[in-house]
C-alpha positions as YAML, in Angstrom:
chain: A
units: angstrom
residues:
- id: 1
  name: UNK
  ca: [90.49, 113.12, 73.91]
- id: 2
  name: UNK
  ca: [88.53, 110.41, 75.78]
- id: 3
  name: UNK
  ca: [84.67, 111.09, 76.08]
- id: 4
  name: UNK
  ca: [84.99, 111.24, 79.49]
- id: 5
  name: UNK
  ca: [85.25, 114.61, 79.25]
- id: 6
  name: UNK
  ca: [82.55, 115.35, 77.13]
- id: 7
  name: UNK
  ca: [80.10, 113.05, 79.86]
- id: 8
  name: UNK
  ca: [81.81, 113.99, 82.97]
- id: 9
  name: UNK
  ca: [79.16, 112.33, 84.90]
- id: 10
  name: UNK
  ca: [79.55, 108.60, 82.89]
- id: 11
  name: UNK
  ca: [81.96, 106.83, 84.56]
- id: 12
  name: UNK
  ca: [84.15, 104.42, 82.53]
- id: 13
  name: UNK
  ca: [84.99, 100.83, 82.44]
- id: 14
  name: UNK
  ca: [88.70, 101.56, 84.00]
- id: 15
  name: UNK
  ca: [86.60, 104.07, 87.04]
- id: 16
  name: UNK
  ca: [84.42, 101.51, 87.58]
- id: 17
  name: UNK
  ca: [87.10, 98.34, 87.93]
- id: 18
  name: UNK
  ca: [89.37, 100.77, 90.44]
- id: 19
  name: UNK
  ca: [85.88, 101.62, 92.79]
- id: 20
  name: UNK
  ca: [85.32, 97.70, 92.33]
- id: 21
  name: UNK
  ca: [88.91, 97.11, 93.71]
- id: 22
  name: UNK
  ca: [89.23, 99.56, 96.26]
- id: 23
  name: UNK
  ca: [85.42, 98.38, 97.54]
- id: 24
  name: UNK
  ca: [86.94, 94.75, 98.13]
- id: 25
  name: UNK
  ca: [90.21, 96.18, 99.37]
- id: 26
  name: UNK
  ca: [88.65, 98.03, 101.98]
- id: 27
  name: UNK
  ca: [86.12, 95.20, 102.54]
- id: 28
  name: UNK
  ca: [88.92, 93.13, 103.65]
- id: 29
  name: UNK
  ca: [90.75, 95.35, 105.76]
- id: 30
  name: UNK
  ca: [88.05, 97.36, 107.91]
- id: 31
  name: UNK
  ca: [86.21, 95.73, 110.64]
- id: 32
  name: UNK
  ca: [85.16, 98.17, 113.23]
- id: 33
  name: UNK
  ca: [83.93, 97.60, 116.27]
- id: 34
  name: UNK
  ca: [80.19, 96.66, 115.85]
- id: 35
  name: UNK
  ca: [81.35, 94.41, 112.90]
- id: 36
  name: UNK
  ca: [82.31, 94.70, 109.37]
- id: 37
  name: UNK
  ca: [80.72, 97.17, 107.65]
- id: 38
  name: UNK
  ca: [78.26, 96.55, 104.58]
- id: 39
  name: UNK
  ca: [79.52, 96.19, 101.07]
- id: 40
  name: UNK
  ca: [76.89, 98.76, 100.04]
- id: 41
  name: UNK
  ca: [77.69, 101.38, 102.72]
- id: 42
  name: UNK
  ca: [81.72, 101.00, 101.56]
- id: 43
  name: UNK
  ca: [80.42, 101.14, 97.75]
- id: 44
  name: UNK
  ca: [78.69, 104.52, 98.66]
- id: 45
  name: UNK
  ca: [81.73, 105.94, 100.72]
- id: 46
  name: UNK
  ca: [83.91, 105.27, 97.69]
- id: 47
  name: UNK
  ca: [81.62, 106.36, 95.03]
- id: 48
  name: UNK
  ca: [81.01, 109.62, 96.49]
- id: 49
  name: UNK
  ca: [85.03, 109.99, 96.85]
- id: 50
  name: UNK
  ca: [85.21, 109.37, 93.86]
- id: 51
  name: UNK
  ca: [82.69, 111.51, 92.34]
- id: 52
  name: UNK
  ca: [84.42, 114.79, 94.18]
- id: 53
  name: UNK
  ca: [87.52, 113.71, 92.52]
- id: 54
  name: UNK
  ca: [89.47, 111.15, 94.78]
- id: 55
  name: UNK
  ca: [91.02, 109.31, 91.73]
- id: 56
  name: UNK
  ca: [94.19, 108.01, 93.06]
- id: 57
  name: UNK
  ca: [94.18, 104.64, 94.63]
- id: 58
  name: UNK
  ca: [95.89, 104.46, 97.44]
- id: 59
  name: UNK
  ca: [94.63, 107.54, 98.69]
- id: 60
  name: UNK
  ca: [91.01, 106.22, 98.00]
- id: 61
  name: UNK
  ca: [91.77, 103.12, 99.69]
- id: 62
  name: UNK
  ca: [93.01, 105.20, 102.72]
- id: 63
  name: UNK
  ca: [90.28, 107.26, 103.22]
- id: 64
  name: UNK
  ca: [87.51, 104.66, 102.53]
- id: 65
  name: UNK
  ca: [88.93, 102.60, 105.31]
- id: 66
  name: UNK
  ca: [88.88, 105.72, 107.50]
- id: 67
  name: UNK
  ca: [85.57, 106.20, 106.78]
- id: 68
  name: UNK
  ca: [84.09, 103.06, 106.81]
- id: 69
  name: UNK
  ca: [85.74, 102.25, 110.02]
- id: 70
  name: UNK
  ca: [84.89, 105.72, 111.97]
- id: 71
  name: UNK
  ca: [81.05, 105.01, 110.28]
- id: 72
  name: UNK
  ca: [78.53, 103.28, 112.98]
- id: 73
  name: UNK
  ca: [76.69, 99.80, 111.00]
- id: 74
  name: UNK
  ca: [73.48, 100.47, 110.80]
- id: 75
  name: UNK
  ca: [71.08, 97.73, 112.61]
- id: 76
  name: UNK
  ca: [68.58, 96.69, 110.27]
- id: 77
  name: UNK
  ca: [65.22, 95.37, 112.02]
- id: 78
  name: UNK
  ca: [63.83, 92.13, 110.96]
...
């Protein structure tokens, strides 16, 4: 049995390569119309998927894009 499921909140070296991937995957796709989104706003959207349990790529990838393109970018102010 993997200690995964001893830590359940430790994410592995695998969980962490597929959020990696499906970060840049959406980061390539999604540009919405104020712009392409920030890397750290996709991490986020991903990482809380994740977290509730979204493990299967494809259907991470889908809804990240969703999400990251339906989010407004935040302006930042200089």
């Amino acid at each position: 049995m993997p200690d995964r499921y001893f830590y359940p909140e430790i994410l592995s070296a695998d969980d962490l390569r597929l959020m990696h991937e499906t970060v840049r995957e959406v980061l390539s796709v999604v540009e919405n119309a104020n712009g392409a989104p920030e890397p750290e706003a996709v991490a986020r959207i991903v990482l809380r998927l994740y977290r509730i349990g979204l493990t299967d790529r494809d259907k991470l990838v889908q809804l990240a894009e969703l999400m990251a393109e339906s989010r407004p970018v935040q302006e930042t102010v200089s």
